[in-house]
C-alpha positions as CSV (number, residue, x, y, z in Angstrom):
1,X,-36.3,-37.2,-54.6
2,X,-35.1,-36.5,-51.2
3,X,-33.8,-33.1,-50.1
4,X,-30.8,-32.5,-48.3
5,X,-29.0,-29.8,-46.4
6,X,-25.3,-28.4,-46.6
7,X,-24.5,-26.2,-43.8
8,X,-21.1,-24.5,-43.6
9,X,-19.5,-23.4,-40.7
10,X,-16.1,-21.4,-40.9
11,X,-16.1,-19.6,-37.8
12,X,-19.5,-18.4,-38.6
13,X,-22.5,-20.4,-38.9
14,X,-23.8,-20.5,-43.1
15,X,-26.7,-22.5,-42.9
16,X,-28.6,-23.6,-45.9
17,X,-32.0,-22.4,-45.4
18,X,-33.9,-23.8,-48.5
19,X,-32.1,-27.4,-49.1
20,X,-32.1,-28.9,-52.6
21,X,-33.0,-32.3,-54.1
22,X,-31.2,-35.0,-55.2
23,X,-31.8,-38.8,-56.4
24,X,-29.5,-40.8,-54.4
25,X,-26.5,-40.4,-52.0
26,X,-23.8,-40.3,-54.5
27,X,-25.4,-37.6,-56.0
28,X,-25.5,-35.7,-52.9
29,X,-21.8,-36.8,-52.1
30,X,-20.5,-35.4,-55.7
31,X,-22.4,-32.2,-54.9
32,X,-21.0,-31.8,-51.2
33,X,-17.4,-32.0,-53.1
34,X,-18.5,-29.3,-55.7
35,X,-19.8,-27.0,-53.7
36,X,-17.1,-27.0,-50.7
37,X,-15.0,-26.3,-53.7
38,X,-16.7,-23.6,-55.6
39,X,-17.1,-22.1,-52.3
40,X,-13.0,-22.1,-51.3
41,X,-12.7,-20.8,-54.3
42,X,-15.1,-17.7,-54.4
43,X,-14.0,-17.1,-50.9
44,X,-10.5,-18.2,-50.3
45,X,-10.2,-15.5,-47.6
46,X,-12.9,-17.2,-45.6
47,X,-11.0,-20.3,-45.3
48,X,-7.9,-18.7,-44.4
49,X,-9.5,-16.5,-41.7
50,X,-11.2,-19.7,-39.8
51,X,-9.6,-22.1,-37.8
52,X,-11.8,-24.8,-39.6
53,X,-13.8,-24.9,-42.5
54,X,-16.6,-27.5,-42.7
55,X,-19.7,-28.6,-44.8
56,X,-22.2,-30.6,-42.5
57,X,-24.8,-32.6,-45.3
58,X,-27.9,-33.5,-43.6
59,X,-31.4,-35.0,-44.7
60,X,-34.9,-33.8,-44.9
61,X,-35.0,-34.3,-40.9
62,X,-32.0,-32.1,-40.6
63,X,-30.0,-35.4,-39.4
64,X,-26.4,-35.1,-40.1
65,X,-25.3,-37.8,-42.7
66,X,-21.7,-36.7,-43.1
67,X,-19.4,-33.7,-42.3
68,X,-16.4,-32.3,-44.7
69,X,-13.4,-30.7,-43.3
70,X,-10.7,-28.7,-44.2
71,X,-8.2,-27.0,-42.4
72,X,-4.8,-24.9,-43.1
73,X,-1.6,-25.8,-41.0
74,X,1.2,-23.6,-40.9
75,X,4.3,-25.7,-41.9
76,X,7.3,-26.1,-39.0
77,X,10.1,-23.6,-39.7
78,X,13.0,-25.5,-40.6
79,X,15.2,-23.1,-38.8
């Protein structure tokens, strides 16, 4: 198995020191949407403070292989 990286970055840089394994790229996709979410919901005040909220997966070289985003946007007052 191959290990892979997620970083977060939310106006602060969260980098994931030790890595984990995982068989295949859909494994590591499911667990990119798993964790971004168990982590919005342990911190919701992070995500609300920071202008962006991302989660950058990247292999055993530490080369990026895809980046989640998520960002709040105030809606347009109406009046």
């Amino acid at each position: 198995m191959e290990r892979y990286f997620f970083d977060i970055k939310d106006g602060h840089d969260l980098p994931d020191e030790h890595g984990s394994e995982w068989p295949d790229i859909s494994a590591v996709r499911i667990e990119a949407v798993r964790y971004a979410a168990e982590v919005l919901k342990e911190m919701p005040e992070r995500f609300w403070n920071a202008e962006e909220w991302t989660m950058t997966v990247s292999d055993q070289r530490r080369k990026a292989i895809f980046t989640l985003k998520f960002f709040a946007e105030a809606a347009v007052s109406a009046a």
